[in-house]
C-alpha positions as CSV (number, residue, x, y, z in Angstrom):
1,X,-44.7,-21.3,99.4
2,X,-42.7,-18.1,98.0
3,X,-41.4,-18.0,94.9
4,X,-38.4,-15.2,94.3
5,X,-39.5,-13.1,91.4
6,X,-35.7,-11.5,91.3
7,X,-34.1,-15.4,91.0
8,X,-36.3,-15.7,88.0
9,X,-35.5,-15.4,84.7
10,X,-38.4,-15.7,82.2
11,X,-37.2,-16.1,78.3
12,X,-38.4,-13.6,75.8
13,X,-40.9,-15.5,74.1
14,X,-43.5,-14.5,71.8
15,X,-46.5,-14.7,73.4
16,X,-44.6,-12.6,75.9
17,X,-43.9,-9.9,72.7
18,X,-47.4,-9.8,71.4
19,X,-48.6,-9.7,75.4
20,X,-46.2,-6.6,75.8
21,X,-47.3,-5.2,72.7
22,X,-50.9,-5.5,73.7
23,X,-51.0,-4.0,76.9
24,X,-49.3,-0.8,75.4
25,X,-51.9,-0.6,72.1
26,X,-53.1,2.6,72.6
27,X,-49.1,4.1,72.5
28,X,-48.2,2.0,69.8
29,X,-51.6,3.2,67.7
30,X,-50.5,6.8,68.7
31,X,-46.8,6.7,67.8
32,X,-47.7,4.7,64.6
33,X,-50.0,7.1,63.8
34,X,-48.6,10.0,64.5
35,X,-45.4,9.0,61.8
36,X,-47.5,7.9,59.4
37,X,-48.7,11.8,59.0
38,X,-45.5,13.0,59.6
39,X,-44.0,10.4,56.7
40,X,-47.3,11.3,54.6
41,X,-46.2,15.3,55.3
42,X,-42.5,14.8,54.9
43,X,-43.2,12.4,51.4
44,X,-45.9,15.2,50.0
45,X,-43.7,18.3,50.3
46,X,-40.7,16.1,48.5
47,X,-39.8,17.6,44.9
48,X,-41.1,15.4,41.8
49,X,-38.1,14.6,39.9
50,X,-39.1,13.5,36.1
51,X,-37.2,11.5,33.4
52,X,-37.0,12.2,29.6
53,X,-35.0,10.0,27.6
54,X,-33.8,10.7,24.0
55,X,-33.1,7.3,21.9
56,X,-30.1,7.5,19.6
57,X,-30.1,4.9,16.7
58,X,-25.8,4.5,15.3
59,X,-27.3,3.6,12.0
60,X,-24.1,1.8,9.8
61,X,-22.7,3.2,6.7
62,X,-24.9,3.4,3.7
63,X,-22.4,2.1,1.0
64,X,-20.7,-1.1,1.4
65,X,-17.3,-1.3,3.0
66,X,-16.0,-3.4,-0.2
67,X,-16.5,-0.3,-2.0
68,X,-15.4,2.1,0.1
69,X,-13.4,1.5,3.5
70,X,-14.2,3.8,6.6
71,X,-11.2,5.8,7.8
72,X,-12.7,6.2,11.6
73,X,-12.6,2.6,12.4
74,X,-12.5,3.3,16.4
75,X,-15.3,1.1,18.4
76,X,-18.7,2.9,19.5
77,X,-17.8,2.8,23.3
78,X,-14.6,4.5,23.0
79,X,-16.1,6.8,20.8
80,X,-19.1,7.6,23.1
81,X,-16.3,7.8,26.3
82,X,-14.8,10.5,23.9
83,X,-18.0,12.3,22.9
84,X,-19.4,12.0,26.2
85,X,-16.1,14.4,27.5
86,X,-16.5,16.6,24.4
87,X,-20.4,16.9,25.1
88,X,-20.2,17.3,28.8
89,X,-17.7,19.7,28.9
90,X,-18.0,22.6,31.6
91,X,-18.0,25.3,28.9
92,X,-21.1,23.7,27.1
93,X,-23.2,22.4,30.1
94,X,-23.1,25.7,32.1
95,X,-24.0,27.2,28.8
96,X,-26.6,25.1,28.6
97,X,-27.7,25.8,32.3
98,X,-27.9,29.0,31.5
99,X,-29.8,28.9,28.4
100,X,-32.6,27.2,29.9
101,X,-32.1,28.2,33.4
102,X,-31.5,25.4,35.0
103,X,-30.6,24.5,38.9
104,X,-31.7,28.1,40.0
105,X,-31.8,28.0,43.4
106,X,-27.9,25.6,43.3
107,X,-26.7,28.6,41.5
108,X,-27.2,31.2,44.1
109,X,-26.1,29.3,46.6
110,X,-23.4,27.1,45.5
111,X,-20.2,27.0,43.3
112,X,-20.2,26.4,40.0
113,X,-18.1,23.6,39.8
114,X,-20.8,21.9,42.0
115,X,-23.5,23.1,40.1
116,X,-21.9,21.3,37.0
117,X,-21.8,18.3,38.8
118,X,-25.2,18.4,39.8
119,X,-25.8,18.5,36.2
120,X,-23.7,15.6,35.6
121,X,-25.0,13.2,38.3
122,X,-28.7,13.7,36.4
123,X,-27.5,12.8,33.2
124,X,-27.2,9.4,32.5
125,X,-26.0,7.6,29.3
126,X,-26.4,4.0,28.6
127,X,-25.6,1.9,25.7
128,X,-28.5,-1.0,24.0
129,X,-26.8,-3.9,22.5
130,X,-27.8,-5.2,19.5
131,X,-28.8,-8.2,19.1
132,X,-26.6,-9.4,16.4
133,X,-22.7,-10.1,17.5
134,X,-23.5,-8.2,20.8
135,X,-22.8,-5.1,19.2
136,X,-24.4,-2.1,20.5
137,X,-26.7,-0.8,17.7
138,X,-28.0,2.9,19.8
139,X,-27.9,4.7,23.1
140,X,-30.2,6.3,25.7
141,X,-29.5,9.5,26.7
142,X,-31.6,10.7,29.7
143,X,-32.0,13.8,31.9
144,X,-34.0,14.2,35.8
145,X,-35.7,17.4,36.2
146,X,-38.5,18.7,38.0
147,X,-40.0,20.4,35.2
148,X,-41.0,16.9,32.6
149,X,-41.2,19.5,29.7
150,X,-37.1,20.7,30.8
151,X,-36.5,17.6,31.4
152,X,-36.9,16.4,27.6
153,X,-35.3,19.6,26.4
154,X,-32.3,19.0,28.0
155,X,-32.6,15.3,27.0
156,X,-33.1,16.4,23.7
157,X,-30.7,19.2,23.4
158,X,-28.2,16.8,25.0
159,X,-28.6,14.1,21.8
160,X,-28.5,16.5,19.2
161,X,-25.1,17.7,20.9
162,X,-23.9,14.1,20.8
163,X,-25.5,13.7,16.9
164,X,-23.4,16.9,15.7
165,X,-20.5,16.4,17.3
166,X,-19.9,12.7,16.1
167,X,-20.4,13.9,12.6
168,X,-17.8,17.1,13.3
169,X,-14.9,14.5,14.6
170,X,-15.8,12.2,12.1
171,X,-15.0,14.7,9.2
172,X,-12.3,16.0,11.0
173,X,-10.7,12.7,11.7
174,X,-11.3,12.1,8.4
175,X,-9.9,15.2,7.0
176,X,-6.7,15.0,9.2
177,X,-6.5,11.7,7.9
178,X,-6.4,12.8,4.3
179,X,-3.8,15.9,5.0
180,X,-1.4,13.7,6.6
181,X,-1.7,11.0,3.8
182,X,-1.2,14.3,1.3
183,X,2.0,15.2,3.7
184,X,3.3,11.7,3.2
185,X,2.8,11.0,-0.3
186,X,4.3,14.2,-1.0
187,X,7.4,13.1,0.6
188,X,7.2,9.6,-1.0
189,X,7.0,11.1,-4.2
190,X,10.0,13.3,-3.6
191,X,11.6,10.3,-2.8
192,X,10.9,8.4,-5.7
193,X,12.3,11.1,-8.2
194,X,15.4,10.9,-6.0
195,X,15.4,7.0,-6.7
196,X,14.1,7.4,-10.5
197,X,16.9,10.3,-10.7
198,X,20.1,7.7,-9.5
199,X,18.6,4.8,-11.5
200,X,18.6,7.3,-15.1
201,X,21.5,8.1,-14.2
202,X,23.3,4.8,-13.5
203,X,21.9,3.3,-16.9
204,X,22.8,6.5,-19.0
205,X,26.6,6.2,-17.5
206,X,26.3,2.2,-18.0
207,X,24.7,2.1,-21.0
208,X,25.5,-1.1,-22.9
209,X,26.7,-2.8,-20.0
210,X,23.4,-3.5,-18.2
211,X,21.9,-7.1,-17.6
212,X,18.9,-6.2,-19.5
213,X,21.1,-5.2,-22.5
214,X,22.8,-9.0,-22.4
215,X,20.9,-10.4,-24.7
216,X,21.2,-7.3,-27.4
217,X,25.2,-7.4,-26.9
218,X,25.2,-11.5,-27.7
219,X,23.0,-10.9,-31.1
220,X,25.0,-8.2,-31.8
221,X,28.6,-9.9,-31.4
222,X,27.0,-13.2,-33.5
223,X,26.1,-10.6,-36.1
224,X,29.3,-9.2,-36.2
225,X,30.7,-12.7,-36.6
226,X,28.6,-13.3,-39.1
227,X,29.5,-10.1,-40.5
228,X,33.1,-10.3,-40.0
229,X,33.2,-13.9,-41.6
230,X,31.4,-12.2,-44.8
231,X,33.9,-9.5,-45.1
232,X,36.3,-11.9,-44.8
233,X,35.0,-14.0,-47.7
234,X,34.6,-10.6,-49.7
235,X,38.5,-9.8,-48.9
236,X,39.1,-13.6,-50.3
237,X,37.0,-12.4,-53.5
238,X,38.4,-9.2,-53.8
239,X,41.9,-10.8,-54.0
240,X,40.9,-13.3,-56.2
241,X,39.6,-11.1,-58.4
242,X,43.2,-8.8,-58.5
243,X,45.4,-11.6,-59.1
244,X,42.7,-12.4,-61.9
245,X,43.1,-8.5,-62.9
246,X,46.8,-8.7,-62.9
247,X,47.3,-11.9,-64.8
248,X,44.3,-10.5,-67.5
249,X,47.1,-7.3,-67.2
250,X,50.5,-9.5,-67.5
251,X,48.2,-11.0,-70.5
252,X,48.1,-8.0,-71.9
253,X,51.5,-6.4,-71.4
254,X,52.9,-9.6,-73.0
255,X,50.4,-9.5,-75.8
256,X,51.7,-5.9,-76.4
257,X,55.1,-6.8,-76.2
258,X,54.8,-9.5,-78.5
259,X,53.1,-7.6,-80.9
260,X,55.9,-5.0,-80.8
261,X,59.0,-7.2,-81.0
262,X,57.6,-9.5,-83.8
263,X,55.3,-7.9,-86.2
264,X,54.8,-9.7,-90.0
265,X,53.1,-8.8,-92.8
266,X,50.9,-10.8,-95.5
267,X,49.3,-10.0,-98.5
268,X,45.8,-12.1,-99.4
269,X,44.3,-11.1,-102.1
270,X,45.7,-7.5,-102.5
271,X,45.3,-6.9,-98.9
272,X,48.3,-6.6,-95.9
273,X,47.3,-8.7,-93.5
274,X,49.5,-8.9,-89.6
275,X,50.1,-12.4,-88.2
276,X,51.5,-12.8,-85.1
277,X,54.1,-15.0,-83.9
278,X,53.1,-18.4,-83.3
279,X,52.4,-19.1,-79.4
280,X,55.0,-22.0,-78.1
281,X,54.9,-24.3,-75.2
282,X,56.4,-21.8,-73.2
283,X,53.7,-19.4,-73.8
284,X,51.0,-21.8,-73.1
285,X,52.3,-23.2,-70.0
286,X,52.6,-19.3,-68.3
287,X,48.8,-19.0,-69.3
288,X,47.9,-22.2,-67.4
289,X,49.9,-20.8,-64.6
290,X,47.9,-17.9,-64.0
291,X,45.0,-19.7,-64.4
292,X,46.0,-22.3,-61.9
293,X,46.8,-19.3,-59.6
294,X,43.4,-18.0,-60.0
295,X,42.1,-21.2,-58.4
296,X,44.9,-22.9,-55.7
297,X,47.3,-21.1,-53.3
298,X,51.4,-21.1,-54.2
299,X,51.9,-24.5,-52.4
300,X,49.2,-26.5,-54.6
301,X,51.5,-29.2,-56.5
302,X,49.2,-27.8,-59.8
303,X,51.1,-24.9,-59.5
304,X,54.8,-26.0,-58.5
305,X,54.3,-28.4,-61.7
306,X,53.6,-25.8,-63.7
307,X,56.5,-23.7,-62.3
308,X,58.9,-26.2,-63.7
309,X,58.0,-27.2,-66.6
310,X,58.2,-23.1,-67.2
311,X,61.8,-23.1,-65.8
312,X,62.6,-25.9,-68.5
313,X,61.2,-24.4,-71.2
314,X,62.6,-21.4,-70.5
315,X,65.7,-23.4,-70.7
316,X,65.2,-24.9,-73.9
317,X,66.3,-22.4,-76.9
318,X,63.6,-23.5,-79.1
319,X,61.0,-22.0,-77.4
320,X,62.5,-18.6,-78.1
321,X,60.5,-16.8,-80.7
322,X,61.2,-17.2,-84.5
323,X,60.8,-14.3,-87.3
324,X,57.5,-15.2,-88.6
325,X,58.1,-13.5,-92.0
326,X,59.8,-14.2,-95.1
327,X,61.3,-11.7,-97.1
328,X,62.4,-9.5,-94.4
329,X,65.7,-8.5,-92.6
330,X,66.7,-8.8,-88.8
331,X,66.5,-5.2,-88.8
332,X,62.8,-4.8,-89.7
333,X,62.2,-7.2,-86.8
334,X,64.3,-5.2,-84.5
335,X,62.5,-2.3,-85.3
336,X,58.9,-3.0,-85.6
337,X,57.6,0.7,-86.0
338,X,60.2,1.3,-88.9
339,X,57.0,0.9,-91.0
340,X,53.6,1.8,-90.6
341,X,51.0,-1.2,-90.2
342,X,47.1,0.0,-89.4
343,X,46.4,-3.9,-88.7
344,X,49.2,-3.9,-85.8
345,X,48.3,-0.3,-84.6
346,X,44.8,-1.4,-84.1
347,X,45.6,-4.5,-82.1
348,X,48.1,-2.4,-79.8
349,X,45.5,0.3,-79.4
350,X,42.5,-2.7,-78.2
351,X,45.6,-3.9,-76.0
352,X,46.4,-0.8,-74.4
353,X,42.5,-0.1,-73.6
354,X,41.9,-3.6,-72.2
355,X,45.2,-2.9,-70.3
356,X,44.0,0.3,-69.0
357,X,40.8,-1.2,-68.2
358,X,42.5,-3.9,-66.3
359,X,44.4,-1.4,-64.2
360,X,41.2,0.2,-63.4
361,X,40.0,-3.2,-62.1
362,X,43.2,-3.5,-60.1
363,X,42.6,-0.1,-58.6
364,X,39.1,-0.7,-57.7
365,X,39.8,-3.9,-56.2
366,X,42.6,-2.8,-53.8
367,X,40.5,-0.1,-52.7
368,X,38.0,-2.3,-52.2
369,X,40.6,-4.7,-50.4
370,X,41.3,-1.7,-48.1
371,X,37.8,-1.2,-46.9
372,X,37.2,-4.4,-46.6
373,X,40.3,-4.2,-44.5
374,X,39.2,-1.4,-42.3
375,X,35.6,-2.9,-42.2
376,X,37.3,-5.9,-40.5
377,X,39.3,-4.3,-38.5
378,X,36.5,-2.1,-37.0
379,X,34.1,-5.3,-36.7
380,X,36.8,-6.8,-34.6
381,X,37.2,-4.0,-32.7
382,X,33.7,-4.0,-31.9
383,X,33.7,-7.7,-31.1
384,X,36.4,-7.0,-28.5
385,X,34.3,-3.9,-26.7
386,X,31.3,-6.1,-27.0
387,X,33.3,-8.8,-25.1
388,X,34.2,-6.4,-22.8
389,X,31.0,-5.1,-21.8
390,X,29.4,-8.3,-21.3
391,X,32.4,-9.3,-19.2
392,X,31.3,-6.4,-17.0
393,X,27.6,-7.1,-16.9
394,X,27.9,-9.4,-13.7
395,X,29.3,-6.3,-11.6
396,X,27.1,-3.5,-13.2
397,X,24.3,-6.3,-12.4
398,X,25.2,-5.8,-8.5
399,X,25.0,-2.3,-8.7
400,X,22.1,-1.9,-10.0
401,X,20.1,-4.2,-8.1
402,X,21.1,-2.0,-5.0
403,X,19.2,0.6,-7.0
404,X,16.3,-1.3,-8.3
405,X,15.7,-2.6,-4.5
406,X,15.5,1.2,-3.1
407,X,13.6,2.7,-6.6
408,X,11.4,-0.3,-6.0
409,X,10.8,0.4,-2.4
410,X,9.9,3.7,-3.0
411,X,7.7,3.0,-5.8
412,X,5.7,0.3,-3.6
413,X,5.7,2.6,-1.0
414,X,4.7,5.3,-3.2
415,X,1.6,3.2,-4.8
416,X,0.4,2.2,-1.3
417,X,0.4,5.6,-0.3
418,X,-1.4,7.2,-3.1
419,X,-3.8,3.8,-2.9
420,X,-4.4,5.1,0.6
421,X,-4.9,8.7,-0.1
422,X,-7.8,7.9,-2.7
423,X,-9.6,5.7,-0.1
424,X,-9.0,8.4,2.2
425,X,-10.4,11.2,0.1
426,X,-13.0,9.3,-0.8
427,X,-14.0,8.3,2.8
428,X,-13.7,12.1,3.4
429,X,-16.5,12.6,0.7
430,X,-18.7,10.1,2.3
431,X,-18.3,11.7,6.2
432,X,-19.2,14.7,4.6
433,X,-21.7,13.4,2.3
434,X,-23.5,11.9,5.8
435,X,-23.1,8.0,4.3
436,X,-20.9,6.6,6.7
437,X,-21.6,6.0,10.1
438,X,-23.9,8.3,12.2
439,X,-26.3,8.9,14.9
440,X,-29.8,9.5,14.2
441,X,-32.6,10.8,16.8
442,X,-34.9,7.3,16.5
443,X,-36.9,8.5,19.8
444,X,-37.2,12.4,20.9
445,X,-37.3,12.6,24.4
446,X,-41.6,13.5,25.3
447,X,-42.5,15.0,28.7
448,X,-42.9,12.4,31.2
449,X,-46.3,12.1,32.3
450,X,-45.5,10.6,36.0
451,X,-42.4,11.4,38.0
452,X,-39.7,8.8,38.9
453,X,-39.2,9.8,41.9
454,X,-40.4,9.8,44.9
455,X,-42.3,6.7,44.7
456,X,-45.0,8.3,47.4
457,X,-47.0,4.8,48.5
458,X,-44.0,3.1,48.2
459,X,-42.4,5.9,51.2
460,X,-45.6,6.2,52.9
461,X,-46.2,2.5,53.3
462,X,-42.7,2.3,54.4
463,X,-42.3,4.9,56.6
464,X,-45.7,3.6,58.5
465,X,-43.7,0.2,58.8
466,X,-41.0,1.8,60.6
467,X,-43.3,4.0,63.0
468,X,-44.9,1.1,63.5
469,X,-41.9,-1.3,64.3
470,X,-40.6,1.7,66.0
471,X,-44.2,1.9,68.7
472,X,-43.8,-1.6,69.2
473,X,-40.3,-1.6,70.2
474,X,-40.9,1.5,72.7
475,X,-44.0,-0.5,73.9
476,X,-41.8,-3.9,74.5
477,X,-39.1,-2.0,75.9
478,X,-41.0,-0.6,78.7
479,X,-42.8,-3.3,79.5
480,X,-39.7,-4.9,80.1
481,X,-38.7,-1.8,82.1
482,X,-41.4,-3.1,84.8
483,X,-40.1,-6.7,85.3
484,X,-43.2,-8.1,85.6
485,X,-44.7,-11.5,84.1
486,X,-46.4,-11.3,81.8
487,X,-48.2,-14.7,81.9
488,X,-47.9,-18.3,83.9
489,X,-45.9,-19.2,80.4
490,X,-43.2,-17.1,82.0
491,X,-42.9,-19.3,84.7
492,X,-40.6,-22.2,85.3
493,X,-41.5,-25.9,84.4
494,X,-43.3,-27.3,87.3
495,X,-44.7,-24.4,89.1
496,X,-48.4,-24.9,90.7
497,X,-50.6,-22.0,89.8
498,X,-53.2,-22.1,92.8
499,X,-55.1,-18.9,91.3
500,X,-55.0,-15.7,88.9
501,X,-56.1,-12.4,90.0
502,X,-57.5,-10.1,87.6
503,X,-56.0,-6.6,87.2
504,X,-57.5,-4.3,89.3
505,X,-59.0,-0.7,88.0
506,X,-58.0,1.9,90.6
507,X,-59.4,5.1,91.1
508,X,-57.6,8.5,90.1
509,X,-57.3,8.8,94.1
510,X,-56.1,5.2,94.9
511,X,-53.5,5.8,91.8
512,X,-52.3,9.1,93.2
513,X,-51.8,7.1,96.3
514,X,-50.1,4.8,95.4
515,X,-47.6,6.7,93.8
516,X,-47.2,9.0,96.3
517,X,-46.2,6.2,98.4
């Protein structure tokens, strides 16, 4: 029985691998061998690479923000994207490089914009969150070098360039803050004498006629009601008091006359004595007219009463007056000075004085009539401008409240401004003062004491894996190569295995043979 090897196709199964494998040991210990030195070779002459890292503490501000309110209120990561651009800027880095000499063998042979980005790529910045409100409370700053001992420098030099630069932008935020709070107030305040300026001004044109001044005008018109209703009453007085003069003075005159036109003489006991006619009905109803006219008006039936009887005694010839002496002629009465009489001279002259007096009276009361008068006519003149302005009041009231709203606008915007540029100032003090917010070194960066890269067992063990996987792959391919069995596993269910022969050992001769057939 013959089986055809080419029909059959064996599967690729693992004892078939490891018998592959096997039968090609000594190639796969070679190859595996030989990479493992090379890898050890290649991983030996690869560059240490070290890493120093700097910690960075963002300690908060130092006086409470109810005290004194921060004027750079932006949050740490934007503020660390910013700094990061100021810090690693090409200026400062290649200064840096060439401070410390850095990348010598990149700067001979490559640009310098690649060198700076060499520099870039081994600098690494990374934030730690706090544990309170997830808020990050400091930052790493770290730098790979070669040399451990550059390698912190750099680190180092790197966070002190991030510590004073967050307190320059601070101040200088804060600084810029303040100047344009000084530019703005400055122009508030300008703006507020413009508004205190039109306000003066309205209530010095207005005066007397603004809302606030309502209440003054209404006392002052009830007062010069009050006033004007006592001037009144005074006028009433005064008036009182003249007719009162000028009956005391009609008194008088007819006294005078009386004593004039009807003089008599009387001897009592060796002495002249003057009597004067004896007063009639007549006589004493004119006196109670003018003292009825002292107290009632014209149309008071007191005084018409009196005003007749006067016309009928006037009427009645027996009220004319008599010659009250005996012994004497008509012509002595007609002609009462045709003898001397001291008692009659005296009582003319007290007549004449009161009389004179009485005038006096009459004179001051008209002229105290007449500035009564004007005083009343002035109050009621007043009274009327008084009316007058609180007529206007409502309108002026409109007017001005345009110009309280704009003063008061500017005034509130004034105070908030001024409020502002305190705080600010004060801030200012505080940035520069170093009690706000800052960075503080809370770890220098130390020389590393073992590189981070390469990780040498980690490449040797792994690059003796891959020589490794790579021998046993060559060794499995070329077994396959022969298409050969490898074992009776190979073969197909059922097939009778009547014998296996061992694997011959030829000679060098019988193997040069055989090739050469």
């Amino acid at each position: 029985m013959t089986i055809d090897l080419e029909s059959l196709q064996p599967a690729v199964l693992p004892r078939s691998i490891v018998r592959a494998i096997w039968k090609h040991k000594r190639l796969v210990a070679l190859v595996t061998l030989a990479g493992a030195l090379l890898t050890i070779a290649v991983v030996v002459s690869l560059q240490p690479v070290y890493l120093a890292e700097a910690l960075i503490l963002v300690e908060g501000q130092k006086i409470p923000e109810n005290f004194v309110a921060p004027t750079v209120q932006t949050p740490l990561e934007d503020r660390l994207d910013r700094l990061k651009q100021q810090v690693l800027s090409n200026e400062r880095l290649w200064q840096l490089i060439e401070d410390l000499n850095l990348y010598p063998k990149q700067r001979t042979t490559r640009t310098r914009d690649e060198v700076l980005g060499y520099m870039r790529n081994d600098i690494t910045i990374k934030l730690e969150r706090n544990w309170s409100a997830n808020r990050p409370g400091a930052f790493r700053v770290s730098y790979e070098a070669p040399d451990p001992r550059r390698a912190a420098e750099v680190a180092n030099r790197i966070g002190n360039f991030f510590i004073n630069e967050n307190l320059t932008e601070r101040s200088q935020e804060a600084s810029g803050t303040s100047k344009f709070l000084d530019g703005e107030l400055e122009d508030a305040r300008r703006k507020l004498q413009e508004q205190e300026a039109k306000l003066r001004e309205f209530k010095d044109a207005y005066n007397g006629e603004l809302p606030e001044q309502e209440g003054s005008l209404l006392a002052q018109m009830s007062q010069d009601k009050a006033e004007l209703l006592g001037v009144q009453d005074a006028i009433g007085r005064a008036q009182q008091n003249k007719l009162m003069y000028e009956s005391a003075l009609a008194i008088s005159q007819d006294s005078m006359k009386n004593l004039r036109a009807v003089p008599r003489r009387s001897v009592d006991g060796g002495r002249s004595s003057f009597a004067a006619a004896p007063e009639t009905e007549l006589d004493k109803a004119r006196a109670e007219l003018r003292e009825a006219q002292l107290r009632y008006k014209d149309g008071h039936p007191e005084i018409k009463r009196l005003k007749a009887d006067i016309a009928r005694l006037e009427q009645d010839p027996s009220q004319s007056p008599a010659p009250a002496g005996s012994g004497r002629s008509a012509s002595s009465i007609a002609d009462p000075d045709a003898s001397s009489d001291p008692m009659r001279d005296s009582l003319l002259s007290s007549e004449r004085l009161k009389a004179d007096s009485t005038r006096a009276q009459i004179t001051m009361a008209e002229q105290e009539i007449r500035s009564l008068d004007q005083r009343s006519r002035k109050l009621i003149q007043e009274s009327a401008e008084i009316q007058t302005r609180i007529q206007k009041i409502p309108i002026r009231e409109e007017e001005l409240t345009t110009i309280t709203r704009d003063y008061e606008t500017c005034k509130a915007n004034y105070h908030s401004l001024l409020d502002k540029k305190l705080a600010a100032d004060v801030a200012t003090n505080m940035e520069r003062g170093e009690k706000a917010e800052r960075f503080v070194m809370l770890d220098l960066a130390r020389p590393p004491e073992k590189p981070v890269r390469p990780k040498r067992a980690m490449l040797t063990a792994g690059g003796t894996l891959f020589w490794l996987a790579l021998a046993m792959s060559l060794a499995f391919v070329r077994e396959l190569q022969q298409n050969t069995f490898l074992g009776e596993w190979e073969l197909p269910a059922g097939t009778v295995v009547l014998g296996n022969v061992p694997e011959l050992e030829l000679s060098k001769h019988a193997r040069t043979l055989a090739k050469a057939s």
